[in-house]
TIMI-340542 format. One line per 8 residues: for each residue x, y, z of C-alpha. Coordinates in pm, whole numbers, plus 50000, padded with zeros to 5 digits. Last residue first. Example, Ala and Ser with C-alpha at 12.3 -4.5 7.8 and 13.67 -1.06 7.14 Angstrom:
2
51367 49894 50714; 51230 49550 50780
END
This chain:
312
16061 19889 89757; 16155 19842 89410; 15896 19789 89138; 15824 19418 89061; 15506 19281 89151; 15374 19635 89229; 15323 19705 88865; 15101 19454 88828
15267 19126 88651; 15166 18816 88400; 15422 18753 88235; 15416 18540 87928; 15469 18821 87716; 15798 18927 87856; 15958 18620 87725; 16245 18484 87883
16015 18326 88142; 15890 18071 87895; 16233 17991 87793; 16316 17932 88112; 16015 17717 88240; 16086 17438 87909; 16453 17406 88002; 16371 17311 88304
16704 17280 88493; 16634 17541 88767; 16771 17824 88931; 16725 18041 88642; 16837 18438 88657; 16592 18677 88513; 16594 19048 88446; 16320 19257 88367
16392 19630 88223; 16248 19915 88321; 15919 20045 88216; 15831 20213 87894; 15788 19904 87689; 15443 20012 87537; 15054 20136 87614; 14955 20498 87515
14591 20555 87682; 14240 20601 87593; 14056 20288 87635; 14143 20233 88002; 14110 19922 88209; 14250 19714 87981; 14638 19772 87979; 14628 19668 88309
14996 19777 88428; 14964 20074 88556; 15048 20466 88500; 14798 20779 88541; 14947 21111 88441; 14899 21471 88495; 14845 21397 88892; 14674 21732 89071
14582 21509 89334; 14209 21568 89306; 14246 21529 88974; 14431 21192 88967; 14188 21071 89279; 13904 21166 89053; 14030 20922 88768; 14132 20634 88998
13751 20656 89121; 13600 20719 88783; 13815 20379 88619; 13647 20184 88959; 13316 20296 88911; 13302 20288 88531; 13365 19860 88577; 13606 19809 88221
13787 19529 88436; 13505 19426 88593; 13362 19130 88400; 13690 18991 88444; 13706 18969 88813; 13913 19230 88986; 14281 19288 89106; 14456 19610 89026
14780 19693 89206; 15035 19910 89186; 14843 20225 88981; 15072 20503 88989; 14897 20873 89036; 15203 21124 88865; 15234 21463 88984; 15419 21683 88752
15764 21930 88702; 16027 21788 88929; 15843 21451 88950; 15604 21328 89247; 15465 21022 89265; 15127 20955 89430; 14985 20631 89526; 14788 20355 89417
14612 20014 89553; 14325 19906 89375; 14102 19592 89502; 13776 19494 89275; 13441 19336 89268; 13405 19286 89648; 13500 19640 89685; 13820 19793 89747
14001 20125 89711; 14358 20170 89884; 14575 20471 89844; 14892 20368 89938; 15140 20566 90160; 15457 20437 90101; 15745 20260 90322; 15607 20171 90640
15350 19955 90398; 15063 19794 90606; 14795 19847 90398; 15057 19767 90067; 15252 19467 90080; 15197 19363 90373; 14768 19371 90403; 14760 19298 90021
15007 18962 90116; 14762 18877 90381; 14426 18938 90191; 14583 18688 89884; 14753 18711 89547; 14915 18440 89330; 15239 18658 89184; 15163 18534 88810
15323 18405 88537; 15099 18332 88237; 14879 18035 88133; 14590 18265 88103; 14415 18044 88245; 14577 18001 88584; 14556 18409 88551; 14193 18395 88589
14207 18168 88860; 14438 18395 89079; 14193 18657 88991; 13866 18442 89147; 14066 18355 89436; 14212 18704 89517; 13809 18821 89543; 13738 18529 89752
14024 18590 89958; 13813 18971 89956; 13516 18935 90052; 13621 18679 90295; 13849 18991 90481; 13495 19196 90406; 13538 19453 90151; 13407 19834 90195
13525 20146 89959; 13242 20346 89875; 13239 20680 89637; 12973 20855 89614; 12830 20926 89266; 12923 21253 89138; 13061 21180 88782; 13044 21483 88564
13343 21691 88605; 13604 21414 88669; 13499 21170 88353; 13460 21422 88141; 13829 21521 88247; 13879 21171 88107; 14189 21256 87799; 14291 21529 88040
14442 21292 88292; 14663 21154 88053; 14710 20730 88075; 15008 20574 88036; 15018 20198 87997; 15343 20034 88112; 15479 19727 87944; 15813 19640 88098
16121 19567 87931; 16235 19276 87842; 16330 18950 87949; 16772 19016 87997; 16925 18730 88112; 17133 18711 88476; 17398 18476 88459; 17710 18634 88687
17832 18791 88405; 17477 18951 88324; 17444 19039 88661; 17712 19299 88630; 17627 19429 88333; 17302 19477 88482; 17424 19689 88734; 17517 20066 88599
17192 20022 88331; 16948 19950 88644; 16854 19678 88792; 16515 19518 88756; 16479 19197 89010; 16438 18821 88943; 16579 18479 89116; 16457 18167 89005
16338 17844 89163; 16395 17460 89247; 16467 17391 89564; 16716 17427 89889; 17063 17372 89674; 16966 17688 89477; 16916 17893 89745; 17270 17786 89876
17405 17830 89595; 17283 18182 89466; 17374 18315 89823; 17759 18217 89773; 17728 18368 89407; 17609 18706 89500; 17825 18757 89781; 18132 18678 89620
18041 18912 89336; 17905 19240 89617; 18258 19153 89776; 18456 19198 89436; 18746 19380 89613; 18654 19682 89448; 18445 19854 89767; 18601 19790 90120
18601 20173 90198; 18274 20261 90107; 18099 19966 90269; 17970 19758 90036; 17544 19708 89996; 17301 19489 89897; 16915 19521 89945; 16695 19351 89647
16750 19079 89416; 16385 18917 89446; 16365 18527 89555; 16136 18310 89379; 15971 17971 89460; 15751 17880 89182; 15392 17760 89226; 15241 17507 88930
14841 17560 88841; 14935 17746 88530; 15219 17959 88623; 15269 18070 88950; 15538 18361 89125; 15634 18371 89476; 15860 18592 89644; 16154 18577 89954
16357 18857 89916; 16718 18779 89852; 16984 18977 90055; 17373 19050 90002; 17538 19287 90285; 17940 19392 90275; 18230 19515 90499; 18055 19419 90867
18376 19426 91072; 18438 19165 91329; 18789 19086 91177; 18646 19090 90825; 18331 18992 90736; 18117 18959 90434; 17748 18936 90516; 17462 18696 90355
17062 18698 90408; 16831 18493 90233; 16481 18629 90287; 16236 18535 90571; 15881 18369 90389; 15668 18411 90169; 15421 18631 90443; 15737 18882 90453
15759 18911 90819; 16115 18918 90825; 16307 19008 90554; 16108 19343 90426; 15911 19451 90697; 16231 19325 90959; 16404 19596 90739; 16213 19849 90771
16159 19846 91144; 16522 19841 91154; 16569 20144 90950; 16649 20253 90571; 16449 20513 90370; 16434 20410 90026; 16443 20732 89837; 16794 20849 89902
16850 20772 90276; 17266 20730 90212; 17403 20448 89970; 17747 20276 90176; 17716 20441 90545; 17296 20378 90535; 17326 20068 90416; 17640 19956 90654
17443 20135 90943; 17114 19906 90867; 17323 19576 90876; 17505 19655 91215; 17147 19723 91373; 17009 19396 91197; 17313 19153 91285; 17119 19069 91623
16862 18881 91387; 17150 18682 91239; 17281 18711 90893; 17405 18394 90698; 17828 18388 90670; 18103 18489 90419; 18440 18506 90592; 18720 18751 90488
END
């Protein structure tokens, strides 16, 4: 078996492995997806490794390029996402081999971390392989019925306009906000809103923006309720508690028959139940300062939306 870096004619191969080895479920799978993800991510093309095995594709390990920033420093991050072994090749500790190989060669580029949110059948597994555990994440939930106030009474139009200026300047002034915070941050901009979430082949996002604030949310649909996730909430301070904004979100939960409104910003609403009911944070240090890690390994100092680190 030979470990090698993917190619961009190894895309085709790549997608029929996924597809073969974990099915459509809710991440739909395609070359046009892909290249979204690994290609034209605006941090940069991921790390990409396959196991082969005379010609045959038997495993696919890839690190999303991301970037996270604390305090006026920049971190190079990579985000544990697609891997896959094909059905008949699994056991032979492929997804291991994989894991490791890519971890060195990141690690011998720069100084960074790797991060992602696995769930209770694969942390173990990055935990021998020197993952750490930061917590879980802090979701506030918000029932529609504490604001249907809000809904019945509030009739001003609604207007979403932002200039591309209008808004770097917008991402400017929350980037600096969390640079004093002292907190870890991704550092926001118009391109990565346009890719992560205008441009999404993955999920329809709702997208309201002003000059005073960006939201980006979308519907989620359980067996027995609609929830409206918030992903993304950027605004200056002095609009965090802006009526328009909380009204908006709060007619789009109506008018999307959404029971429950979940985000991050445990600010923007008053009435709400805020704790650790998101999954849990995982952090693997590609770096020797001591100082970063232990910051990292505590949930507080982290900064996030809820789009930072969901899986797409």
């Amino acid at each position: 078996m030979i470990i090698r870096e993917a190619k961009q004619e190894d895309i085709d191969s790549i997608i029929d492995l996924l597809q073969v080895s974990l099915g459509e479920s809710l991440l739909k799978k395609s070359a046009e997806i892909w290249n979204f993800k690994h290609v034209i991510n605006p941090f940069g093309e991921s790390t990409v490794l396959l196991a082969e095995e005379n010609s045959e594709l038997l495993g696919v390990r890839a690190f999303m390029n991301w970037r996270w920033q604390c305090g006026n420093q920049v971190w190079n991050a990579y985000r544990a996402v697609d891997t896959a072994t094909h059905p008949n090749h699994q056991g032979k500790g492929i997804f291991k081999k994989l894991t490791l190989q890519a971890l060195e060669e990141i690690q011998q580029k720069r100084d960074c971390f790797v991060f992602n949110t696995p769930n209770d059948q694969s942390r173990p597994g990055y935990l021998k392989m020197g993952w750490q555990e930061v917590g879980k994440i802090k979701v506030a939930l918000v029932p529609t019925f504490f604001y249907v106030i809000n809904f019945l009474f509030f009739k001003k139009k609604d207007k979403s306009s932002i200039t591309t200026l209008e808004l770097e300047t917008l991402c400017d002034m929350h980037n600096q906000y969390l640079v004093a915070k002292n907190v870890l941050f991704t550092p926001k901009s118009a391109q990565y809103l346009k890719w992560r979430y205008e441009e999404n082949p993955l999920q329809d996002y709702i997208i309201y923006a002003t000059p005073e604030f960006y939201v980006a949310m979308y519907v989620k649909k359980h067996r027995f309720f609609n929830e409206l996730r918030i992903v993304e909430s950027i605004g200056v301070e002095e609009s965090r508690n802006n009526t328009l904004l909380k009204n908006y979100i709060i007619k789009q939960a109506f008018q999307n028959k959404c029971w429950l409104i979940t985000l991050a910003d445990k600010n923007l609403f008053s009435l709400k139940i805020y704790g650790s009911f998101g999954p849990k944070l995982t952090f693997r240090p590609l770096t020797n300062s001591n100082v970063f890690i232990q910051k990292a390994l505590q949930i507080r100092n982290w900064g996030y939306s809820l789009g930072d680190l969901e899986l797409f």
